[in-house]
N, C-alpha and C positions, 0 to 999 in steps of 0.2 A: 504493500500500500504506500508507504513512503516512496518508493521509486515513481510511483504514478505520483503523486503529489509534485514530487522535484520533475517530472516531463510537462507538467501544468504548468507550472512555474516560468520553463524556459519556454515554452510552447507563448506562453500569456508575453510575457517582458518582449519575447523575439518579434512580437507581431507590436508593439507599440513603437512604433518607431518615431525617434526624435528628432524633428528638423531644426531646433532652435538654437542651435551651434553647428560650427564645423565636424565634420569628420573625418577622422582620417580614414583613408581606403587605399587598402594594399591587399597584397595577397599571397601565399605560398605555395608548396605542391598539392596543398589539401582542399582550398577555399577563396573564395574571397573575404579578407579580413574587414571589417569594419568594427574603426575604434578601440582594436583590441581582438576581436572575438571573433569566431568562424563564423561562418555561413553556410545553410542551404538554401538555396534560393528557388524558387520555383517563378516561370515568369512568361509572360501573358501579350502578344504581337497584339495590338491595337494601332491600326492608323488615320492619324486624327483627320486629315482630308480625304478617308472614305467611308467616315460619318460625319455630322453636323454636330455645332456646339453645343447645344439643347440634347445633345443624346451622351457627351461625354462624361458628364456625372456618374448616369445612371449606369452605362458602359463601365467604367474603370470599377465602379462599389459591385457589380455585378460579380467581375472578378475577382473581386477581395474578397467577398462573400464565397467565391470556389476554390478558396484555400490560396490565392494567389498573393506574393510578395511584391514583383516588381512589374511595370510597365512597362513594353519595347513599342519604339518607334523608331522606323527609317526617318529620314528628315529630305523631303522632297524640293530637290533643286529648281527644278522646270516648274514647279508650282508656286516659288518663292523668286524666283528671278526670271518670267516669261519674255523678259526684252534686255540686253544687256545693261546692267546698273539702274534698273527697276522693279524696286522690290515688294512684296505680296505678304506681308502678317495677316492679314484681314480674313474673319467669316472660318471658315474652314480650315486653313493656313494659320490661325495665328497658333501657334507654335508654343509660347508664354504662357497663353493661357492652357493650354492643354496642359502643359507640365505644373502650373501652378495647381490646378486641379487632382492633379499625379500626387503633389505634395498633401492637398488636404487631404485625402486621402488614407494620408500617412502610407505610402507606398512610396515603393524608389521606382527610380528611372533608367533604364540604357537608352542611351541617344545612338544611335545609330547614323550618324552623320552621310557617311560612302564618300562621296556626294553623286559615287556610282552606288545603284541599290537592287538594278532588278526590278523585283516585287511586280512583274506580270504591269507595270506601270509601262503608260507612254516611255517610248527612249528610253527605258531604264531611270529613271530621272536624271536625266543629264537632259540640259536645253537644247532644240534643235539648235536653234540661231548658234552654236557655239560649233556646228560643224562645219558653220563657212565664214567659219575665224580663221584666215589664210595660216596653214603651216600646222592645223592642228588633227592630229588622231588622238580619240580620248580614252582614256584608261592608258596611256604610254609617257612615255620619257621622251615627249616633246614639251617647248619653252608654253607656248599659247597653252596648250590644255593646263599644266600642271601651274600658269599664274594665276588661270580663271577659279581654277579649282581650289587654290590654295586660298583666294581670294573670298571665293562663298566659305569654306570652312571655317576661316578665320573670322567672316560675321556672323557666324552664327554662332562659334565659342563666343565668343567677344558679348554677342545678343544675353548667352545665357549667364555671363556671367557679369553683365550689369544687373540684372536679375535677381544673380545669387540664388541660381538655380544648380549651381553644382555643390555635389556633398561637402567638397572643401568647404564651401561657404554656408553651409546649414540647408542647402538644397537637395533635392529626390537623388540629383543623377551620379549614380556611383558606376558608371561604364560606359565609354563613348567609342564607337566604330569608326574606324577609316578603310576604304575601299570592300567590297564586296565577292568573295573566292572567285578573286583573280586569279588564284592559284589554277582555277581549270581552264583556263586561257591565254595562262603565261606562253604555248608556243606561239602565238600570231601574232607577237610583240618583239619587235628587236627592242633589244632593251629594257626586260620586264623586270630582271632583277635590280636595276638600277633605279625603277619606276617605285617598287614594293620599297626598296630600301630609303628612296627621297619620301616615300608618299609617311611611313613609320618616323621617322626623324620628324618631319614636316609639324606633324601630329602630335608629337612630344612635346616639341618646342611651345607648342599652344599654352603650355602650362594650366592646365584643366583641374590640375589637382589628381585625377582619379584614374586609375588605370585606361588602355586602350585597347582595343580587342582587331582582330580580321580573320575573318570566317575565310576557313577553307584557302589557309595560305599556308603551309606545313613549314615555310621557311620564314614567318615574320618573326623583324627581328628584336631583339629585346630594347627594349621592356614590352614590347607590344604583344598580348598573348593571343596563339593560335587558337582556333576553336572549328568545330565541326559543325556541318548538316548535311542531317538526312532522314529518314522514316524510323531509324535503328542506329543507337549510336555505334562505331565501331569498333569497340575494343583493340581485336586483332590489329587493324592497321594506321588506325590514328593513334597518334601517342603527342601528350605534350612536349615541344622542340626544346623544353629545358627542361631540367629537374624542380626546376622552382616553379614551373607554371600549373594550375590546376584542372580539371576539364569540366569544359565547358560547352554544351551544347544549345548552340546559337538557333537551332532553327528544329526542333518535331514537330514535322506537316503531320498535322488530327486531322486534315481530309487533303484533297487538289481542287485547284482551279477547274476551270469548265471552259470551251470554247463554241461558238457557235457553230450548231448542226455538227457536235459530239456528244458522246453517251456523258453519263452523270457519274461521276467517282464516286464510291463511301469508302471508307476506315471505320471498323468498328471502336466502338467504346474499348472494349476489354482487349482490343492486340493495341490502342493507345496507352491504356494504362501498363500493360506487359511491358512496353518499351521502356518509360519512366522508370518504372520498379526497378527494372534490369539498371538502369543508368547509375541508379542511386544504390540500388546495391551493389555494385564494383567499383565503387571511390567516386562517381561523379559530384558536381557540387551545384552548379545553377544548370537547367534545365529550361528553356525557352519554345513557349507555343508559338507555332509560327502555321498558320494565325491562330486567337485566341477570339477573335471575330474582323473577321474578312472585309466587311461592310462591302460597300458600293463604287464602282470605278464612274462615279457621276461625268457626263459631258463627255469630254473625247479624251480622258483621262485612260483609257484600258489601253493596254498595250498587247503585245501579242507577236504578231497580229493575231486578230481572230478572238483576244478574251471577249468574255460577256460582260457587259454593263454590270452583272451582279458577282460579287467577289466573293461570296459566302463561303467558299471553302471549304461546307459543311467542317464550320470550327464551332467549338463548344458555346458560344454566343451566337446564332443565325444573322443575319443581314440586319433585318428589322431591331436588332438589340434584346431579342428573346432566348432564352440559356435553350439550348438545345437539348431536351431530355431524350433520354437518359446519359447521354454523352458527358453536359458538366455534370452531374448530380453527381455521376461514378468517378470523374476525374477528383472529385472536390474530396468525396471518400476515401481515395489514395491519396489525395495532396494531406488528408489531416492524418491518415495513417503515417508516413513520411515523415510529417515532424514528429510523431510521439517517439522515434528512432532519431532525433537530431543531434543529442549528446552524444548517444553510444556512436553515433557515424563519424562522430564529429573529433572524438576521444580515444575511440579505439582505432586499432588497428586488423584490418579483417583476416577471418581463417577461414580456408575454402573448402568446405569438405565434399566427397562423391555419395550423392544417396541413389547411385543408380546410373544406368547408363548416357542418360542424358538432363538426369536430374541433380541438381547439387544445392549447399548450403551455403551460405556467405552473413558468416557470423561476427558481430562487432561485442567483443566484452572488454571491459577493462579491468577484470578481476576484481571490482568492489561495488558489485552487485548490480552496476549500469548493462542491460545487453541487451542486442536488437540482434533476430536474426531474419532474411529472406529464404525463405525456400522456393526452389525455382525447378521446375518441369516444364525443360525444351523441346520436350517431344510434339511436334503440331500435329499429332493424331492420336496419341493412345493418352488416355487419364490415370494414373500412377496414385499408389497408396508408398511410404517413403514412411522411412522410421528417423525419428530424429530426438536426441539424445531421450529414449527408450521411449519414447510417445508418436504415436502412429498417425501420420497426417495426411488426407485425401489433396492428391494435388490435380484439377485438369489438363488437360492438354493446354499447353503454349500459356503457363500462367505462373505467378509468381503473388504466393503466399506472406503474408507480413505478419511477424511476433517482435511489437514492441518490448518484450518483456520474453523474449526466446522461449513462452510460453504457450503463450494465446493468440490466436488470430484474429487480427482486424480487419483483418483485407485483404480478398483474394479476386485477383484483377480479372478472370474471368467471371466470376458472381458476381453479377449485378443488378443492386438492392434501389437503387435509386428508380423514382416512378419517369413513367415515360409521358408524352402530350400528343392529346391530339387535336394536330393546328389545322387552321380551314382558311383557307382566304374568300369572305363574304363578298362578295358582290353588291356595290351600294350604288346605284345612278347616277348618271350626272345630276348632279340638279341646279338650275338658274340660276345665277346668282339674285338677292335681292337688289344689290345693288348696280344692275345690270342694266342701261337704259333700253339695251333691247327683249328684255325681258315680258313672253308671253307665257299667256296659260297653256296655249297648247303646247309649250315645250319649250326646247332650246332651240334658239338663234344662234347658226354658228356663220361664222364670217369666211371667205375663202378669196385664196388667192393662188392662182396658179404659172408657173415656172414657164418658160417658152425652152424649147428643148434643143439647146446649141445658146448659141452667143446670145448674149445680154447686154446692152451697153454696146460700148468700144472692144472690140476683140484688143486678147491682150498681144499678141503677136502671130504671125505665121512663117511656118517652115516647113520643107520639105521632109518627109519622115518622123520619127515617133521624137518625143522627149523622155527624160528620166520623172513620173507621178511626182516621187516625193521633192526631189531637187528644184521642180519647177515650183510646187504648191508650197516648198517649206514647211509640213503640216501646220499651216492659217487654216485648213478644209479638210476635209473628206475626199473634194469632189476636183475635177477636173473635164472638164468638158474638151473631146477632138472632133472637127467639125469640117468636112470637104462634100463635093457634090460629083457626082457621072451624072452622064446623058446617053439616055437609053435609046435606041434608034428605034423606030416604028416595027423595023422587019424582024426584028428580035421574034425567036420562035416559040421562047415561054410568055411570048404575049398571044401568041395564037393558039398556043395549047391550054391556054390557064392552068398550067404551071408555074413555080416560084423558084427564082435561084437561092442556091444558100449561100448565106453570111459566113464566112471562118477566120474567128478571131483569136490570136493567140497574146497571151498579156503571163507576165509575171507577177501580176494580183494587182489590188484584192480582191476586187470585185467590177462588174459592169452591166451596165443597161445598155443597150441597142436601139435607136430610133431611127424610122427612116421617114422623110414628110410629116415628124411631128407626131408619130406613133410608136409606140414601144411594140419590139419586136420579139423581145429575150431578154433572159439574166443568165450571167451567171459568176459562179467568182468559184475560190480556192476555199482553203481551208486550215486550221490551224496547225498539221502537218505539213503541210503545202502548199504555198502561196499560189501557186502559180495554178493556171487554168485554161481548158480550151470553150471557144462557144462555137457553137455549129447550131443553126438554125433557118430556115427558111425565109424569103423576105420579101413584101410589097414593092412591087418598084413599078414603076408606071414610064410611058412614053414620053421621053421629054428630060427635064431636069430633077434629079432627083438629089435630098439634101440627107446625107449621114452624117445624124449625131452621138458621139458614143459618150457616154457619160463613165467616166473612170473613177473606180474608189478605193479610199485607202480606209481599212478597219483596225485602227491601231497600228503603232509602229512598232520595228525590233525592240525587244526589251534588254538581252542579253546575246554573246555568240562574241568570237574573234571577230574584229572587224566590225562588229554587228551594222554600226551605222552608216557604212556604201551598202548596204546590202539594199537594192533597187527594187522599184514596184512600176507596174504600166505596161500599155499595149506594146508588144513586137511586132506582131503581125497582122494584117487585115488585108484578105481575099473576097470574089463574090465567084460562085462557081455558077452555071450552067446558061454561061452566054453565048453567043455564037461563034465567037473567037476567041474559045474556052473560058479560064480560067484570068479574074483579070485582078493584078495585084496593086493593092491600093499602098501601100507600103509605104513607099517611097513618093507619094505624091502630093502635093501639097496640103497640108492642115492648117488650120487656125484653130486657135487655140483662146480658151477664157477658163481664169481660176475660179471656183467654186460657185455659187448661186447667186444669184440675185437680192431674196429674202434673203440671207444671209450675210452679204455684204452692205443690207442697209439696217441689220438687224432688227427687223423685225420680231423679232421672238421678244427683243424687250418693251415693257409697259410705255417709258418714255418715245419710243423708235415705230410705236405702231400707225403711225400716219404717215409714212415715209412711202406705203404705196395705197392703193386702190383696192380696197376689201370690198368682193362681192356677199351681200347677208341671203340667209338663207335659212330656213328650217328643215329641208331637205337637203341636206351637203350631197357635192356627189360623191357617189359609190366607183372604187375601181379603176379611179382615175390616178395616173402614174402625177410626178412632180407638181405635189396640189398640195399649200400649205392652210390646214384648219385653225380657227381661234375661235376660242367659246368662252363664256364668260360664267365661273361656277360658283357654288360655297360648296365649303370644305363637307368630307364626309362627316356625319353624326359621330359622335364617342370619343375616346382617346387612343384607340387602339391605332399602332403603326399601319402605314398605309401603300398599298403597291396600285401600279398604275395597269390594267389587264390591257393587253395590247392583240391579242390570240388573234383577233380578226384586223389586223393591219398586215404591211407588208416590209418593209423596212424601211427605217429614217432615225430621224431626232426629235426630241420632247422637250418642252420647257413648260415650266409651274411659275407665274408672275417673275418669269427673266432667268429662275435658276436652274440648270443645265440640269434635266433630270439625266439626260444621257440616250447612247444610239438603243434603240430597241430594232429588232431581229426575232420573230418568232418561228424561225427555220424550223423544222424541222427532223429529229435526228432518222435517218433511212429506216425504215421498217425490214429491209431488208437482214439487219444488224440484230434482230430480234433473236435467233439463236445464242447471241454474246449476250444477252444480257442478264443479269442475274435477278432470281426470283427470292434468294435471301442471300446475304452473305455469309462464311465460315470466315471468323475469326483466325483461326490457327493457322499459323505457319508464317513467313514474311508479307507482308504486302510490298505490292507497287500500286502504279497508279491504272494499270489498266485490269487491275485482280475483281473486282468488283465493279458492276459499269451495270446503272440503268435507264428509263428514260428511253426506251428504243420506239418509233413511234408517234413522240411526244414533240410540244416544241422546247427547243434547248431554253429559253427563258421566256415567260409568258408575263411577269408581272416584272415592271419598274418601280422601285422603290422610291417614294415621294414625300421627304421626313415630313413629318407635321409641323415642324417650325416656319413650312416656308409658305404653311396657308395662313390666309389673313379670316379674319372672322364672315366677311363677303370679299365680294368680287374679284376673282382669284380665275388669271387672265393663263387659261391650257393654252401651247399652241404648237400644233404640231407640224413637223414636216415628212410629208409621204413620198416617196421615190417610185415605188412602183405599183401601188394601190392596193385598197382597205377600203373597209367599211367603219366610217366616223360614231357610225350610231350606235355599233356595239361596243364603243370605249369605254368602260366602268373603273371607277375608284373600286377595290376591293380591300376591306379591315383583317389585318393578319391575327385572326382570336382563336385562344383554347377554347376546344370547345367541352375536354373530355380530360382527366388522366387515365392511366395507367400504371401496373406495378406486378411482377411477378415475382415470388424468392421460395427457396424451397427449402426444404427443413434441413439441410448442411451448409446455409448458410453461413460466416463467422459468426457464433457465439459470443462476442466481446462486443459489447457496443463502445466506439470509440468517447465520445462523448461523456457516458457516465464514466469511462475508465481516464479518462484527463480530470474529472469532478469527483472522483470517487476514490478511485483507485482499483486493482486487479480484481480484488478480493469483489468487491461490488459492482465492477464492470458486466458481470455474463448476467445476460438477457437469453428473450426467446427470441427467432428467429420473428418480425412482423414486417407486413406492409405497410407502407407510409405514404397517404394520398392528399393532397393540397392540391385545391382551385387555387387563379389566379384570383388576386383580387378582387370587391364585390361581384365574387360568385360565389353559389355554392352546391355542393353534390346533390342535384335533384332526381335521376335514377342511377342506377346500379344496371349498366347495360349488360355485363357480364360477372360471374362468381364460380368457381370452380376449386375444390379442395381435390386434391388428387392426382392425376397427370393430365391436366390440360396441356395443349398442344397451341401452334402459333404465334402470334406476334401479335402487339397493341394494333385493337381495330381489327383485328381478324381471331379472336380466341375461340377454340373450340375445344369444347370439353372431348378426354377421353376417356378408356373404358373402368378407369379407377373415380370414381366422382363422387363425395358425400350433397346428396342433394338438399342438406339444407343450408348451403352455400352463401346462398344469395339470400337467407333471410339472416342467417348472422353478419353480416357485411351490410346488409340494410339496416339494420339495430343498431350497428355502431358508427353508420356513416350520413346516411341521410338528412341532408336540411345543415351540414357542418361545411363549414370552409376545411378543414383539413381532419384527418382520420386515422387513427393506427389498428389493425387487427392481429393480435398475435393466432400463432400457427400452436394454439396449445390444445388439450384433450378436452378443456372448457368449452370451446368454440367450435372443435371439428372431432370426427370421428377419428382417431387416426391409427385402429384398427383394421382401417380399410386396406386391402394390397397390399400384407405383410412382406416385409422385404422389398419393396418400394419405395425409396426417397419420393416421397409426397412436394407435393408444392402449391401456393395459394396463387390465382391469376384473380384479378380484377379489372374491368374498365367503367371509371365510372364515367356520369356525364354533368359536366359543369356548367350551370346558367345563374 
C-alpha cells in the first residue's frame, strides 16, 4: 500500500507543472531532465492552423484529460511568411497564443520549428516564392536557402522568447526541432552533410535554453539529439549517436492520411497501445502522437498532391475535436498505467527475462520495494498463458501486459475496456438567413455567376507548346487555363458519319477538364500514387472554327522527396485522332494562356469583394453546370454541435463560409472495383502498414467539409461556392457531427486492478470487478438500451449480436442500472448475471446504449 501511495504522489507533483520560473532542461542516456528530475513524457501532434482558435482550449484539455504531458507542433513557414518579409500571426497562425494556451494548460511544449516539416502540408512548409530566389535548392548547403531559412528561424526563436515562452524563461517549451529526416534524402544533396552540420550549429547558436532535436538524422551532431519515426519504434536498428542521448520517438502514426479517390487506412486501438508499451518498456523516454488530432488542411493548405481537405488521421481526437472512442479512452488507460511505473522506469535498471518463445519480461526493481514489470507476447497469432515469478499470467497475441507493482495488472493493450461512440453526421438544411435581403418563404435565393471557359480578361501571354503548371501559376491557383482553336473543313468525314474524333491528352497532373465551344467534354486527372494521367475521350467539333479550352489543375503541391520542388505538373501532350489527314498534333502549336479564374482573381468569395461582378438570383440554381460559382445567404445550423459541410452531390471545386477558406472539396469516388481489398474488420496482431487495413471501397473519399462554428455569425453567413464540373446546389446540407449512442464490451479477464483506486488506495484496495462504463455526451442521457448480452456476444459497436451463451435477463439488469443516467457502471458479478452459464467460457458483457 505505501508503494501505491508514493506512485500517487509522483504520478500527482509530475503532472503539476510549474511555469513561474525558469527551468533548466537537459538530458542524459535515460531522459529528459527537467530541473533536476527525469522524465517520461508522453506527447500529443496538435497543429494549430489545422484547427481554429475557438477549438484550441478544448483540443489541448482534451488531451491532458488522455493522460497526455506535452504538446507538438511543426511551426508553418508558408503560413507565417506567404510573401517574402510578410509576416502572418493572425487567426489561425498566431503561434503565441497557441503556446500560451499550451502553458495554461500547464503542459509543455516541443516546437518543432524545421522550417522544412513535411506534415502532408503544401511544399512541405517551405514558401513557394523562395524557389525562385535565384541560386537556391532548399533543404541544401546553398547561401539563399540557408539565409532565408536561418532568417525565419531566428524570428521565431527571437518571437518566442520575447514571450518567455521557453522553459529557460518559465515557458511550456522544453524541445525545439530543426530540419525534418533529412536523413532519408541526404543522397540528392551535394553537400548534405555540410547542410545537417550548419543547419545543428545554426540552431544552437539561437540560445533557446532547451535542448534540440532532428528526426531521422542518425548523424546529428551534438548536442542536437537524434530521434526516430515510425509505426514501431526500432530497437534493432536505431540506437542513440551518443551515449548521452536518450530515445526519443518523434512521431507514432495512430492512423494515415487519406488521398482523394483512395481507400481509408485504420490502426487499431490495441496494436497502438502494443507499440507505446513496447517503447516504454525497453528504456524509451518521451513518446510523441503524430497526430494526436489531424484536424483540417483548410483552403489550399493540403499538400500531396492529392491529400484531402480532411487531415483526420483517424488520430485519437477526430477532425471535428471529438476523442475518438475507443481509440483515446484505451490510449489514456495505458498512458495512466505508464506513469504508475515512472519511478521504477525511471530508477531502475531493467532485466530481461525469456517467458517463452517469443514472449518475455522486462522488469524494473530497484531492490527497495519500487518494481514495475511489462510482460510482452510477440506472437501476432497464438495467445500464451506465461509464468512469471510463480504466478500465471494470460497474455494475447501481439500485447503487452502492465504490473505496476510486478504484481497486478493494469493494462493489457489488447483489452479494451474503454466504451466506444456512435457518431452520425445529421443533416440540417440550408436555411435563409434572417438577415438576408433576399430572403423568401419559398426558400432560398441563391445568387450565380458563371466562368467563360478559356481567357478572361487580357490573356496573360502566348507561346508555342506546353509551359511548366506550377512555374507558370507559382501556386496563387489551382487553375491554369490552355486555350488555341482548329478549323474543321466541311469535307471532314466524321461530319458525315456523325461520328466524333477523340481528344488525347497527356499531362503530368493533376488534374483537367476538356472544353470545346464552351462545353465540357471530360475529366480526368492522377492520383496520389501518380500524378501523372492520360485523357482519351471523344469530342464535338463542328465545321468551321473550333475553340479548345483545357482547364489545368494542380491539387496540392510536393510535400517531401529529393528535389521534391522541380518536380513539374501540366499538359505534355495534346492530339485529336480521327480526321482525314489522321492524327493531328496540337502540341506544338500555338496556346494562350490565362492564370487561374476570374471569381477568383476578383475574389469574390469574400463579403467585402462580392460586387466586383454581376450575380445572376435565382431560386432554382442550375443543376450540372461545369464553372458556375453559387452564393447563398444562410444562419448557422441549430445546436453547438461541430459542423461539416455534405458536398456528396457536387462535383469538384472550392468552399468558402463569410470569406474563410473552408477548402477544395472532391467527393470522388474510391473504385468499387477495389472492393475485394477492402476490409470488413481489422486484426490487430502482427505489424501494420498503411495499406494493412483499407476501407471505404465504393464510397466517396470525403463527403463532409469541416466548417468550425466560430466562423458562423448569428445570421447572415455568406456560402459561396465554386463548381468546376457540376453538382446539384440544392442538395448542399450543413450536417451536426453528434453521439448518438455508446458502447462498451469487457469480458471477465479483464485486469482486475482498477488503476485509479490503486493510485487512491493503494494495491491492497485497488482489485475490482471487471465493469462496463457508459457516459453520454453532454445534456444527454441513456434513453434505451438498444442492445445487452451477458455471455458470448459476437461483433462490433452498432452491429452486436448475441450468441449461443446468452443470460436473457440482460437487458433488464443494464436497464435498472442505466436508464434516464448521463453515465453508468455494471459490474460483470453473480449479482447481476448468471455466470453459471457456458462453464469454461470467458463470458463477456456487450452493450449499446442510445443517447438523446
Amino acid at each position: 500500500m505505501k508503494l501505491f501511495h508514493f506512485l500517487f504522489l509522483c504520478f500527482f507533483t509530475n503532472t503539476l507543472f510549474n511555469f513561474s520560473s525558469a527551468a533548466n532542461v537537459t538530458y542524459d542516456a535515460r531522459s529528459l531532465i527537467i530541473d533536476g528530475q527525469h522524465k517520461l513524457l508522453i506527447s500529443a501532434s496538435i497543429h494549430y492552423p489545422r484547427s481554429v482558435p475557438g477549438m484550441w482550449p478544448g483540443l489541448i484539455q482534451t488531451a491532458k484529460e488522455g493522460g497526455v504531458d506535452v504538446i507538438d507542433t511543426y511551426v508553418f513557414w508558408n503560413g507565417h511568411e506567404p510573401s517574402p518579409g510578410k509576416y502572418n500571426f493572425e487567426g489561425r497562425y498566431d503561434l503565441v497564443k497557441f503556446a500560451k494556451i499550451v502553458q495554461q494548460a500547464g503542459m509543455y511544449l516541443m516546437l518543432r520549428i524545421g522550417p522544412f516539416i513535411c506534415a502532408e502540408w503544401n511544399y512541405g512548409g517551405i514558401p513557394v516564392w523562395l524557389h525562385y530566389v535565384p541560386g537556391t535548392v532548399f533543404r541544401s548547403d546553398t547561401a539563399p536557402f540557408k539565409y532565408h531559412m536561418q532568417k525565419f528561424m531566428t524570428l521565431i526563436v527571437n518571437l518566442m522568447k520575447k514571450e518567455k515562452l521557453f522553459a529557460s524563461q518559465g515557458g511550456p517549451i522544453i524541445l525545439s526541432q530543426v530540419e525534418n529526416e533529412y536523413g532519408n534524402y541526404e543522397q540528392f544533396y551535394e553537400g548534405a552533410k555540410r547542410y545537417v552540420n550548419w543547419s545543428a550549429a545554426m540552431s544552437v547558436s539561437l540560445n533557446t535554453g532547451v535542448p534540440w532535436i532532428m528526426c531521422a538524422q542518425d548523424d546529428a551532431p551534438d548536442p542536437v539529439i537524434n530521434t526516430f519515426n515510425s509505426f514501431y519504434f526500432d530497437f534493432d536498428t536505431f540506437k542513440p549517436n551518443s551515449p548521452n542521448k536518450p530515445k526519443f520517438w518523434t512521431e507514432n502514426w495512430p492512423g494515415w492520411f487519406r488521398t482523394f479517390g483512395a481507400r481509408d487506412p485504420h490502426r487499431a486501438a490495441e496494436d497502438i497501445a502494443y507499440s507505446v508499451a513496447h517503447f516504454f518498456q525497453k528504456g524509451g523516454s518521451l513518446q510523441n502522437y503524430y497526430m494526436y488530432h489531424g484536424g483540417t488542411n483548410f483552403g489550399r493548405t493540403a499538400g500531396g498532391p492529392f491529400m484531402t481537405t480532411s487531415y483526420d488521421y483517424e488520430a485519437p481526437i477526430d477532425e471535428y475535436g471529438l476523442p475518438r472512442l475507443p481509440k483515446w479512452g484505451h490510449l489514456k488507460e495505458l498512458h495512466r498505467a505508464i506513469k504508475l511505473c515512472e519511478h521504477a522506469l525511471l530508477k531502475s535498471k531493467p532485466t530481461t527475462l525469456s517467458l517463452g518463445p517469443n514472449q518475455e519480461a522486462d522488469v524494473y526493481d530497484n531492490g527497495l520495494g519500487v518494481c514495475a514489470a511489462f510482460l510482452a507476447n510477440n506472437d501476432n497469432k497464438t495467445d500464451m498463458n506465461v509464468v512469471f515469478r510463480n504466478v500465471s499470467y494470460h497474455l494475447p497475441a501481439w500485447s503487452v501486459s502492465i504490473l505496476p507493482d510486478c504484481k497486478n495488472v493494469v493494462h493489457n493493450t489488447a483489452k479494451v475496456g474503454s466504451q466506444a461512440s456512435v457518431l452520425k453526421m445529421v443533416p440540417e438544411k440550408l436555411q435563409p438567413s434572417v438577415g438576408s435581403p433576399t430572403r423568401s418563404l419559398k426558400g432560398l435565393k441563391w445568387d450565380i455567376f458563371v466562368e467563360n471557359a478559356g481567357i478572361w480578361g487580357v490573356a496573360d501571354f502566348t507561346t508555342n507548346g506546353f509551359v511548366d503548371h506550377i512555374n507558370t501559376t507559382k501556386d496563387t491557383t489551382d487553375y491554369l487555363w490552355h486555350t488555341t482553336s482548329i478549323t474543321v473543313g466541311e469535307n471532314e468525314e466524321f461530319l458525315k458519319k456523325g461520328s466524333r474524333p477523340v481528344l488525347l491528352i497527356e499531362s503530368l497532373g493533376h488534374a483537367l477538364h476538356a472544353f470545346v465551344n464552351q462545353e465540357l467534354q471530360g475529366s480526368a486527372s492522377g492520383n496520389g500514387s501518380d500524378s501523372s494521367f492520360k485523357f482519351k475521350s471523344p469530342i464535338s467539333l463542328k465545321a468551321g472554327k473550333n475553340e479548345i479550352a483545357l482547364l489545368s489543375m494542380t491539387v496540392g503541391q510536393k510535400t517531401a522527396g529529393g528535389l521534391y520542388e522541380w518536380v513539374g505538373a501540366g499538359l505534355t501532350s495534346v492530339k485529336i485522332e480521327g480526321l482525314n489527314n489522321g492524327t493531328l498534333d496540337l502540341s506544338m502549336s500555338s496556346w494562350t494562356y490565362k492564370i487561374g479564374l476570374k471569381g477568383e482573381h476578383l475574389g469574390i468569395y469574400n463579403p467585402e469583394n462580392l460586387s466586383a461582378v454581376k450575380w445572376v438570383s435565382t431560386s432554382e440554381p442550375p443543376k450540372n453546370q461545369p464553372l458556375t460559382w453559387y452564393k447563398v445567404v444562410v444562419d448557422p445550423p441549430s445546436g453547438d454541435e461541430p459542423v461539416g459541410l455534405d458536398m456528396l452531390h457536387m462535383g469538384k471545386g472550392l468552399a468558402w463560409l463569410n470569406g474563410e477558406e473552408i477548402g477544395r472539396y472532391w467527393p470522388i469516388e474510391v473504385p468499387k472495383h477495389l472492393a475485394l481489398e477492402c476490409a470488413e474488420e481489422c486484426d490487430y496482431r502482427g505489424k501494420f502498414f498503411q495499406d494493412k487495413c483499407l476501407t471505404g471501397c465504393g464510397e466517396p473519399t470525403q463527403r463532409w467539409y469541416h466548417v468550425p462554428r466560430s466562423w458562423f455569425k448569428p445570421t447572415g453567413n455568406i456560402l459561396v461556392i465554386f463548381e468546376e464540373k457540376g453538382g446539384d446546389p440544392t442538395k448542399i446540407t450543413f450536417s451536426k457531427r453528434k453521439t448518438s449512442g455508446v458502447c462498451s464490451l469487457i469480458s471477465e479477464d479483464y485486469p482486475a486492478v482498477d488503476q485509479e483506486s490503486m493510485l487512491k488506495e493503494g494495491s491492497e484496495n485497488g482489485r475490482t470487478r471487471p465493469n462496463v462504463h457508459l457516459k453520454c455526451p453532454k445534456d444527454t442521457r441513456i434513453s434505451n438500451i438498444k442492445f445487452a448480452s451477458f455471455g458470448n456476444p459476437t461483433g462490433k459497436c452498432g452491429s452486436y449480436s448475441t450468441g449461443d451463451c446468452h443470460d436473457p435477463s440482460s437487458t433488464i439488469v443494464v436497464e435498472k442500472v442505466c436508464l434516464g443516467k448521463r453515465e453508468c457502471s455494471v459490474e460483470l458479478t453473480e449479482e447481476n448475471f448468471d455466470k453459471s452459464l457456458c462453464p469454461g467460457t470467458t463470458k463477456k458483457l456487450a452493450i449499446e446504449a442510445v443517447c438523446s
